[in-house]
Structures are given as structure tokens and as C-alpha cells.
KEKOL-439497 format. One line per field, with one value per residue: x, y, z negated of N, C-alpha, C, O in turn. Coordinates in steps of 0.1 Angstrom, whole numbers. Each point is the difference from the previous one (the first is absolute). Example, Ala and Ser with C-alpha at 12.3 -4.5 7.8 and 13.67 -1.06 7.14 Angstrom:
2
n.px = c(132	-14)
n.py = c(-57	11)
n.pz = c(-78	14)
ca.px = c(-9	9)
ca.py = c(12	11)
ca.pz = c(0	0)
c.px = c(9	-8)
c.py = c(12	11)
c.pz = c(0	-8)
o.px = c(10	5)
o.py = c(0	11)
o.pz = c(-7	-1)
//
This chain:
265
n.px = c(8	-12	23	-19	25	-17	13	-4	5	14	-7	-21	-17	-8	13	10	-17	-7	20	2	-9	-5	11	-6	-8	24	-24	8	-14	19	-21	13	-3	23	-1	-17	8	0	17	-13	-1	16	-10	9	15	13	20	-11	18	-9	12	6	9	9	-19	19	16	10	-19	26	2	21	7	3	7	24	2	-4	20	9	6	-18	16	-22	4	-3	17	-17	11	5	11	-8	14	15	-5	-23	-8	-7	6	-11	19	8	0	24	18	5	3	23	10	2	14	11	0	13	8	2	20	15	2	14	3	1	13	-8	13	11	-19	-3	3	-19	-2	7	16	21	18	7	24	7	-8	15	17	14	9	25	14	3	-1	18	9	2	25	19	-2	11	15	8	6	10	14	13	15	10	-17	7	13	-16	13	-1	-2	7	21	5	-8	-11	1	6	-11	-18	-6	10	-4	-17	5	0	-19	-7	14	-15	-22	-18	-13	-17	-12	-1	-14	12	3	9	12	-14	-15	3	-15	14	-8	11	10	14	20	8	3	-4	7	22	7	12	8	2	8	-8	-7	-25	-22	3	-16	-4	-13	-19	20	9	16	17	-4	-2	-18	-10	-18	-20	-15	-9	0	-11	-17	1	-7	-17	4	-6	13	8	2	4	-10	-14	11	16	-12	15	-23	8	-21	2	-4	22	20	6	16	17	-16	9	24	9	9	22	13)
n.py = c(-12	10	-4	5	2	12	14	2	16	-3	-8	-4	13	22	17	13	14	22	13	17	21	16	19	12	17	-3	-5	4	-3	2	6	11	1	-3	20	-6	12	-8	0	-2	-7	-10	-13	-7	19	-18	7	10	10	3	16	-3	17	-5	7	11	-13	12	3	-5	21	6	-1	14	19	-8	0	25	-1	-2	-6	-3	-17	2	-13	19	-15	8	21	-5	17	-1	5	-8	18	-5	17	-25	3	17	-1	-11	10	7	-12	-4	16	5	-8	5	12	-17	-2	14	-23	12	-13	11	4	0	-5	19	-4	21	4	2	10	-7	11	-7	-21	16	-1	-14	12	-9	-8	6	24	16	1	10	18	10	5	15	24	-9	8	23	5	-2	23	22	-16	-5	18	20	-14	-4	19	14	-9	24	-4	16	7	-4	24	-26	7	-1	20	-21	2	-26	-22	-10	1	-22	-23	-12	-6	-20	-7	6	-13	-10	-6	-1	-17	-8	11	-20	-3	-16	8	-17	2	-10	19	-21	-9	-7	7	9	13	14	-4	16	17	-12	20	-9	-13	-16	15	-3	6	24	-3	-5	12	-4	-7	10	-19	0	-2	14	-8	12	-2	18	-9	18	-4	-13	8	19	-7	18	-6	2	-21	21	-10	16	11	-13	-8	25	-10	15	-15	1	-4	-21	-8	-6	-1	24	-12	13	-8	-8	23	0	3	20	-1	-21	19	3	-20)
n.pz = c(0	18	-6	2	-5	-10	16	-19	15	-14	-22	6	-9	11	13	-6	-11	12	4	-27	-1	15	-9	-15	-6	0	1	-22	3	6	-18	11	-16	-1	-15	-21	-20	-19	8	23	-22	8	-12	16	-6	-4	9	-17	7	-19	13	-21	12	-26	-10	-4	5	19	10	7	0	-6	-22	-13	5	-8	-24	-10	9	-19	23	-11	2	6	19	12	3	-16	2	-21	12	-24	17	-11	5	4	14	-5	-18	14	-9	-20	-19	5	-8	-19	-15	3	-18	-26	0	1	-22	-8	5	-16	3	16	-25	12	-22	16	-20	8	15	-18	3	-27	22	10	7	13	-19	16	-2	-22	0	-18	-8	8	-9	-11	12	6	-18	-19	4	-11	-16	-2	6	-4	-8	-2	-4	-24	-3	12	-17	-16	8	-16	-13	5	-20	3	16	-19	0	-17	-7	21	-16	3	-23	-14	-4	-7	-25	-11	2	-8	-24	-3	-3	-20	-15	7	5	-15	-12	9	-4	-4	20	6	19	-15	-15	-16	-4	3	-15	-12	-18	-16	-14	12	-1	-15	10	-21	-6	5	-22	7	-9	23	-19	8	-24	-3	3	-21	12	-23	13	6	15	-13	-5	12	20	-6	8	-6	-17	0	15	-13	22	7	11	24	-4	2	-18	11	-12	28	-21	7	-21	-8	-21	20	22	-2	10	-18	-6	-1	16	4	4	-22	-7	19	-16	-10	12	-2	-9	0	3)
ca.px = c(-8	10	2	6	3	2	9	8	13	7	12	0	-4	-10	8	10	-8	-10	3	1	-15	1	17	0	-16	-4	5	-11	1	3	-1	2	-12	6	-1	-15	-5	-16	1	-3	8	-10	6	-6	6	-6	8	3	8	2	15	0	6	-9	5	-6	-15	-12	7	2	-11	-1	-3	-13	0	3	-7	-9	-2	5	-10	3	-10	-8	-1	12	2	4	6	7	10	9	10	-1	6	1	-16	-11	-12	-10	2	-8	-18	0	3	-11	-18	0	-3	-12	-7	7	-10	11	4	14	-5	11	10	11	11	19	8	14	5	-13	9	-9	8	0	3	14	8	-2	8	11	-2	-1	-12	-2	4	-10	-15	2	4	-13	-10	3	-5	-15	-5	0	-15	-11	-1	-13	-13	1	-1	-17	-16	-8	-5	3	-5	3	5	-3	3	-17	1	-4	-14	2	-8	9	14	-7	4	17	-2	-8	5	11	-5	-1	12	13	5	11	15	9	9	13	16	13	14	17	15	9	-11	5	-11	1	-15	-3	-14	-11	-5	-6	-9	-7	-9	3	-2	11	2	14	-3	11	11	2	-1	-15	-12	-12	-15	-11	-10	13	1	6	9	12	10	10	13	3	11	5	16	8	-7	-6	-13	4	-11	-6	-4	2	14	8	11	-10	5	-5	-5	-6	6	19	3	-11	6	-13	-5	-9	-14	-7	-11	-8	-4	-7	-13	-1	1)
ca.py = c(12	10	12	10	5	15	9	11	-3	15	-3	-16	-3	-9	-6	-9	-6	-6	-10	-10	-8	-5	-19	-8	-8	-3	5	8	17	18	15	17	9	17	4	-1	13	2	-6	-14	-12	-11	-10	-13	-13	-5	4	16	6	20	4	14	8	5	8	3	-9	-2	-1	11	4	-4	-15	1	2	-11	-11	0	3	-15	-11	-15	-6	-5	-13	1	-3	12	-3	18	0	14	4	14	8	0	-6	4	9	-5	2	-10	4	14	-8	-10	6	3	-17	-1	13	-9	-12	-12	1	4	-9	5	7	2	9	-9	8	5	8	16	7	16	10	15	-5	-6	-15	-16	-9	-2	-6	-14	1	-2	-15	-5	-1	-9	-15	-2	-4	-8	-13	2	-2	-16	-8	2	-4	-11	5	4	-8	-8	11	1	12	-4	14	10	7	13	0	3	8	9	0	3	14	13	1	6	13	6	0	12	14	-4	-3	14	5	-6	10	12	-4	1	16	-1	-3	11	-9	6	-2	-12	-9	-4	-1	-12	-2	-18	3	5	-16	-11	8	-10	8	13	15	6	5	8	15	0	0	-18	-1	-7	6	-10	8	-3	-19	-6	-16	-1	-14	4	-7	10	1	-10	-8	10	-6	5	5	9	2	2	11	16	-8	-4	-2	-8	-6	-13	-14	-4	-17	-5	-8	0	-6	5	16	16	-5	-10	4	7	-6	4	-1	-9	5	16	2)
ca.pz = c(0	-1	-12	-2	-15	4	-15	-3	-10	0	1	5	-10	6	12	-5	-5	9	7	-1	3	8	-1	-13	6	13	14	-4	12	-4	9	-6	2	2	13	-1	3	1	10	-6	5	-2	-4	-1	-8	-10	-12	3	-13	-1	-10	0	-12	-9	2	-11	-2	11	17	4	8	12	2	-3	10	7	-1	11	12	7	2	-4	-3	-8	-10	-4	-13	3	-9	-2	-13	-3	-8	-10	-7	-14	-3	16	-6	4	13	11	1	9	15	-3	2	15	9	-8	6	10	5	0	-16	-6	-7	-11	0	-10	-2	-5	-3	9	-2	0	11	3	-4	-12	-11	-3	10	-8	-12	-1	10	-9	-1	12	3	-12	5	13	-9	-4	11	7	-10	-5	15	0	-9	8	14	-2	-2	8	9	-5	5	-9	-3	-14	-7	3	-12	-4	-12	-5	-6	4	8	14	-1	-2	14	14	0	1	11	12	-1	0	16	-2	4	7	12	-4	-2	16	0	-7	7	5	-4	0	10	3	13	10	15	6	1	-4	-7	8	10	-8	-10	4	5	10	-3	5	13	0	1	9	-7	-2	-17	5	-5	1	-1	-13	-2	-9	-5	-17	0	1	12	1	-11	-7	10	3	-3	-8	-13	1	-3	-14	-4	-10	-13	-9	3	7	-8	-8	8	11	-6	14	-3	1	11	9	11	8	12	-6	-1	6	6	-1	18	8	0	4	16)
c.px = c(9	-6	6	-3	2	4	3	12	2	18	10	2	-12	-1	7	-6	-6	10	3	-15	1	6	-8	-16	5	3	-11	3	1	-3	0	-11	3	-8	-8	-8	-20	-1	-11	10	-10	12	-1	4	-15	1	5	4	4	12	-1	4	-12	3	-14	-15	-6	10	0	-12	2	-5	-18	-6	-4	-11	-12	-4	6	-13	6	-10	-5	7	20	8	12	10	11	10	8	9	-2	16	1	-20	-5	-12	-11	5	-7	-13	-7	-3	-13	-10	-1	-6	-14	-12	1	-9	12	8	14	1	12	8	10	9	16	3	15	7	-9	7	-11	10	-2	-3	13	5	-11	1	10	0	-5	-11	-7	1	-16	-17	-4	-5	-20	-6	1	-11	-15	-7	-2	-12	-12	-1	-2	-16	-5	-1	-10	-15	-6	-3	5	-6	11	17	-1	7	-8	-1	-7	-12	-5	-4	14	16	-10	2	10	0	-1	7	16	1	-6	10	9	6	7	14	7	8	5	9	7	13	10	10	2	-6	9	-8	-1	-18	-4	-13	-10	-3	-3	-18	-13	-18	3	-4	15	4	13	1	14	14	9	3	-12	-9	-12	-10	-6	-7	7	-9	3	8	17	10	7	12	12	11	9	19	8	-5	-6	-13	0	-18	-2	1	6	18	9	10	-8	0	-16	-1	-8	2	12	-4	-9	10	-14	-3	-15	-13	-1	-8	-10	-6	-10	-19	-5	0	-10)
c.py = c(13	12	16	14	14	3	13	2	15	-1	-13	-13	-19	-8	-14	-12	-11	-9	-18	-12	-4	-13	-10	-4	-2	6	13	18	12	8	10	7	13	5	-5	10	-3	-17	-14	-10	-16	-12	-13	-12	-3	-1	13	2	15	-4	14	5	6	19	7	-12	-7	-6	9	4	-10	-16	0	3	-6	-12	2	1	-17	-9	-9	-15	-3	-10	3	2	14	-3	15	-3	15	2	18	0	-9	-7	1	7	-8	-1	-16	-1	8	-8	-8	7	5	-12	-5	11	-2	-11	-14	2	-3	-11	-3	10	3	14	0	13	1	10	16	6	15	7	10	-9	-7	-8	-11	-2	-3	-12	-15	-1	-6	-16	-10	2	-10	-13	-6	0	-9	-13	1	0	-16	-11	3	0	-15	3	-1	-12	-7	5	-5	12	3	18	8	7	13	6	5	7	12	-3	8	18	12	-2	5	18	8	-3	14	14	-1	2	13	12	-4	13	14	-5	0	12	0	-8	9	-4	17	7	-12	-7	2	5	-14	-4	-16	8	-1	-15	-11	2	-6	9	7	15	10	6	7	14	-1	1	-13	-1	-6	11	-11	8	-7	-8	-9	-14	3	-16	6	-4	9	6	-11	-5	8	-1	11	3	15	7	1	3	2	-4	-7	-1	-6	-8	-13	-11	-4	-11	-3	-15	-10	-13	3	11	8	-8	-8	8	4	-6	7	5	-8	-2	12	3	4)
c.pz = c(0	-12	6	-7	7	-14	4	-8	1	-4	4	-11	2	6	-6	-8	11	7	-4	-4	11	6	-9	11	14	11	0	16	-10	9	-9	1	0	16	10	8	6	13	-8	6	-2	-1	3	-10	-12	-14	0	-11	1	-11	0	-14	-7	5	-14	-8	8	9	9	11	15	5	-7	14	11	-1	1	11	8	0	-7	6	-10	-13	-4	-16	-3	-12	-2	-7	4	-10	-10	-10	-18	-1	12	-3	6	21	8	-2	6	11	2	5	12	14	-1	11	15	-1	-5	-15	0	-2	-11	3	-11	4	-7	-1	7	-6	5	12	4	-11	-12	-11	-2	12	0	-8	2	13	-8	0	13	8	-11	4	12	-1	0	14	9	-4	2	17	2	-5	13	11	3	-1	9	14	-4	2	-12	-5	-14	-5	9	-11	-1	-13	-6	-8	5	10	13	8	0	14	13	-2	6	15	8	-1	8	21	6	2	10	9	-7	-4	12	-3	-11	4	4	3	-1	9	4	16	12	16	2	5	-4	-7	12	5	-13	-9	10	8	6	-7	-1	12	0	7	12	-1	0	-17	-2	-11	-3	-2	-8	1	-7	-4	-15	1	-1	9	8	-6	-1	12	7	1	-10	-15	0	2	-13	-6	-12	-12	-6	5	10	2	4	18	11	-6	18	-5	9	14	10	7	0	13	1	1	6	12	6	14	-3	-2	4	14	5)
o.px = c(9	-11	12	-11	10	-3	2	3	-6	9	12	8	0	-5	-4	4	0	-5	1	0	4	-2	1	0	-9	11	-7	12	-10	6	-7	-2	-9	-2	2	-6	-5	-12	1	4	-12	10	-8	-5	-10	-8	8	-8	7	-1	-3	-2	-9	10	-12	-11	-7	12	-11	-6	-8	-4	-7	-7	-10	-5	-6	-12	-2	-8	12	-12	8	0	7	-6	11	-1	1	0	6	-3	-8	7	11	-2	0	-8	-1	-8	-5	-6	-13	-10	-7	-6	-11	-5	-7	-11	-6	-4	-3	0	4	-11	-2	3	-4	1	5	-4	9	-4	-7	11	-2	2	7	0	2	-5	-11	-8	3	-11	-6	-4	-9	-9	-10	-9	-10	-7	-7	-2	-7	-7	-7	-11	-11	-3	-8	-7	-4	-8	-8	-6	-11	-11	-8	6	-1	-7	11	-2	0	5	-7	-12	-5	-1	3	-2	2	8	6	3	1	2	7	1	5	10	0	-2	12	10	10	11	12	12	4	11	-3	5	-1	-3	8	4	2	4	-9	-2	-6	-11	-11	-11	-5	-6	-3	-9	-8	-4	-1	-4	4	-3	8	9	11	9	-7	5	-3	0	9	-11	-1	-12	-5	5	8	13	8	11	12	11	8	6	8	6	-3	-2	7	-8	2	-7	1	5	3	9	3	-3	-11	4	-8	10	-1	10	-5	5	-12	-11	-8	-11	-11	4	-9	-12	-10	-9	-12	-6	0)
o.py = c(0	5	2	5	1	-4	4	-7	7	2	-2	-10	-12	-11	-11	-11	-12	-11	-11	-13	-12	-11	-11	-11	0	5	3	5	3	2	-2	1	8	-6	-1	-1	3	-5	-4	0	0	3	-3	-12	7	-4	2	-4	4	-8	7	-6	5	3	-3	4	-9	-3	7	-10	-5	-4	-9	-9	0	-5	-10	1	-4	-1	-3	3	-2	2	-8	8	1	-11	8	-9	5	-1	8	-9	0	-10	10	1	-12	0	-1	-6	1	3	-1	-5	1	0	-4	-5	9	-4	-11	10	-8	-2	-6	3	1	7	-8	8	-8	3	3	-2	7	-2	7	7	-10	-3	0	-8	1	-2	-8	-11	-9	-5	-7	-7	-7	-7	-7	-11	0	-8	-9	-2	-4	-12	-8	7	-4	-8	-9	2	-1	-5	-9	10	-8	7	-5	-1	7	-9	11	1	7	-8	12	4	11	8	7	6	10	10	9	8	10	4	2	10	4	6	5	5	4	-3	11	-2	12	-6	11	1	-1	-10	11	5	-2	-4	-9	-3	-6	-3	-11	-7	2	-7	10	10	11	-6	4	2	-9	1	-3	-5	0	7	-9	11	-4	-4	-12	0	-4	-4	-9	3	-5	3	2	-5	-4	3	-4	4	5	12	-8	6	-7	-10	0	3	-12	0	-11	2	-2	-4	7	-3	0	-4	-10	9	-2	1	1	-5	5	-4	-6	2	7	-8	4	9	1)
o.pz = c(-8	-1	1	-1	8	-11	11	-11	8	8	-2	0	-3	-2	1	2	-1	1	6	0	0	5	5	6	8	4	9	-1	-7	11	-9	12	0	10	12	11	11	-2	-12	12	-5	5	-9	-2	-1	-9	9	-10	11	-10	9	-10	6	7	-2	-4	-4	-1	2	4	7	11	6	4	8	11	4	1	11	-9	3	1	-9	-12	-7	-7	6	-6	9	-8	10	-12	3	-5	-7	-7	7	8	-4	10	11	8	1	8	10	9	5	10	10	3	6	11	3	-7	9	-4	-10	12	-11	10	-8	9	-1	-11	10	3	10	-12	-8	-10	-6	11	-6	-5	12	5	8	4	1	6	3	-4	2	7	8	4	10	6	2	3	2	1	5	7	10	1	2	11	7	-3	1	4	-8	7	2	-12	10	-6	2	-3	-9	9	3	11	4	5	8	10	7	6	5	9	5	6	12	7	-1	1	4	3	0	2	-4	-6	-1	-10	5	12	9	6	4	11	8	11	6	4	-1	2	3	-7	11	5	3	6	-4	10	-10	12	1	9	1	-6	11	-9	8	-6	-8	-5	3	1	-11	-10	4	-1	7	4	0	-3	9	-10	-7	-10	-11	3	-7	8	-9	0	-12	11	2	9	5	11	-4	-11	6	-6	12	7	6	-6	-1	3	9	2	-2	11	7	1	-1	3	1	5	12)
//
């Protein structure tokens, strides 16, 4: 039965995640869903899996987006996994009630802790830390992909400490700002022109001024994948420290992300 798994990724976090699902279920198909932009798409596999980065609680707009607008079949065995910083808050019930509203059911999902890569709350962490998460989601990926194969149905994860009133709040406020946050980018002396931001920035909201400096408009993600993969460290924003340690994950190129042509053509 063909599996195929849509992600989003920003620091290649996801990416990295989703390939090794795919390897591990098979002969499972990776599609990027970057650079969507409103488009319906339709699916024929029977097995359909969404990867995607937590992003204040939720899921990033773009893949919310995305999955209302994807045809699914009917009898298809749907399935989510998101990575976070630290809590998936309510991001796969998010996922869940979108499908739910869709006429179809979530039937598992899990979540794995990565390395953080939202800047205005700091670095990753030390590299130990880092390894030690690696370590873990490796293990907690490996469970769920018996799952996954066995097409069973299990509880949704969620963090149940917190109620669904108060991560849907922060949400939305969080998704609210993006686009102003957009104007706290900017790069330095240190910006080269090379245009890896402009060709990695998963909504084409970068653009290059006649200088060959980039400029962003206010369709931002907030996925940092500008910053974060920036070769000199010259994407900088507002607030917060130009010190404060870049983070890509160690086995993903910029080449990996730039996906974003093959929907834009």
C-alpha cells in the first residue's frame, strides 16, 4: 500500500525526522508542501502522514493550510507527527479537527522533542543536550512507526496540562503577529548577497533589493530558516542577540530545502 508523508520543515528538523519515517515504513513518498501558496492538491496513497514543526502550541499556518485544501481518499489511514522545542501543546488535535471537519480521522499521532531553533527564545542548547534529544526521538520514532505499520488507532498526543482555550489563545496571537514580526528582520555587514535566505524562505516572502541585500514582506512563517541557515550569520533580528548560536539540523543541506521552484513554476 503506498504511504505518502507531506512536511514542512524550516530548520531541517522535520525533514530529517520525515526521512527517517519513511526509510523505517518502506517505500513510504516525501512531498514538501513549501510553496503551496493556496494551490488544491489531491493524493492517491492510502496511507497519508502530515510532519510538521510545533509553532507556539499549534501548527504552522502553512501546513494547516495545506491540509485543508489536500484531497484525501476516503478509507485512507491518516496519521501526524510533530516536532517542538520543548511541548506539542494542542498542535495534533489541531490536526485532528481539521480532517474531523474534512469528514476523516487522525488515527495516530506522536510528538519528539529537537533542538529549538526560535530565536527570540534563545539557542539549541548545549551539543550533549542536543545529541540526547537526537538520541530520544529516535527511540520514540521507532515505536511509532510499529504503529503506523500495523494502521492502528491510538490517543492523539497532546500537552495535557494545558487547556485547549489557553494554547488555541497563544496560537492565534502568535499567527497574528507574524507578518509584523517580519520587520524585525534585517541582515548586518556580514551579508554577502549570496541569496540562500531569498531561495530558502519557504513563502517567497524575501526578496532582493538592487543592491543584492534581501528585504522581507509580511507573509513570514516565523520558521527562521533565514536566520538559521544564513552562511555568515547575517540575518539578524530586532531584540534579539547577535551572538545568540544558529542551529540547522547537522544532517540536512540548504540544498535539501530548497524546494520551493517545484510548486511555484
Amino acid at each position: 500500500m503506498e504511504t505518502e508523508i507531506f512536511y514542512f520543515s524550516g530548520s531541517g528538523n522535520t525533514l530529517a525526522l520525515a526521512r527517517e519515517l519513511a526509510e523505517k515504513l518502506g517505500s513510504a513518498k516525501l512531498s514538501a508542501i513549501t510553496g503551496f501558496h493556496g494551490k488544491t492538491l489531491r493524493t492517491e496513497a492510502l496511507a497519508v502522514g502530515f510532519a510538521f514543526p510545533v509553532y507556539a502550541f499549534g501548527m504552522p499556518r502553512i501546513m494547516s493550510d495545506f491540509v485543508e485544501r489536500l484531497e484525501i481518499p476516503e478509507d485512507a489511514y491518516l496519521f501526524g507527527l510533530c516536532n517542538s522545542g520543548g511541548m506539542p501543546g494542542n498542535a495534533l488535535p489541531e490536526l485532528a479537527r481539521i480532517l474531523k471537519r474534512k469528514g476523516q480521522r487522525l488515527a495516530c499521532g506522536t510528538s519528539v522533542i529537537m533542538p529549538s531553533n526560535y530565536l527570540p527564545f534563545g539557542g539549541p542548547g548545549a551539543d550533549e543536550k542536543q545529541q540526547r534529544q537526537f538520541g530520544a526521538a529516535a527511540d520514540k520514532l521507532a515505536k511509532f512507526v510499529a504503529q503506523v505499520k500495523s494502521q492502528k488507532a491510538s490517543k492523539i498526543e497532546k500537552t495535557p496540562a494545558l487547556p485547549y482555550w489557553v494554547t488555541n489563545f497563544i496560537h492565534k496571537l502568535f499567527q497574528r503577529r507574524c507578518g509584523k514580526n517580519a520587520g524585525k528582520f534585517y541582515v548586518d555587514e556580514r551579508c554577502n548577497s549570496c541569496g540562500i535566505c531569498y531561495r530558502i524562505c519557504p513563502v517567497g516572502n524575501i526578496r532582493m533589493d538592487e543592491s543584492g541585500r534581501p528585504f522581507w514582506g509580511v507573509r513570514c512563517e516565523q520558521c527562521m530558516a533565514c536566520a538559521q541557515w544564513c552562511p555568515t550569520q547575517a540575518v539578524q533580528i530586532r531584540g534579539v542577540s547577535a551572538d545568540c548560536p544558529r542551529y540547522h539540523h547537522p544532517d540536512v543541506s540548504a540544498g535539501d530545502m530548497f524546494v520551493r521552484a517545484q510548486f511555484t513554476k
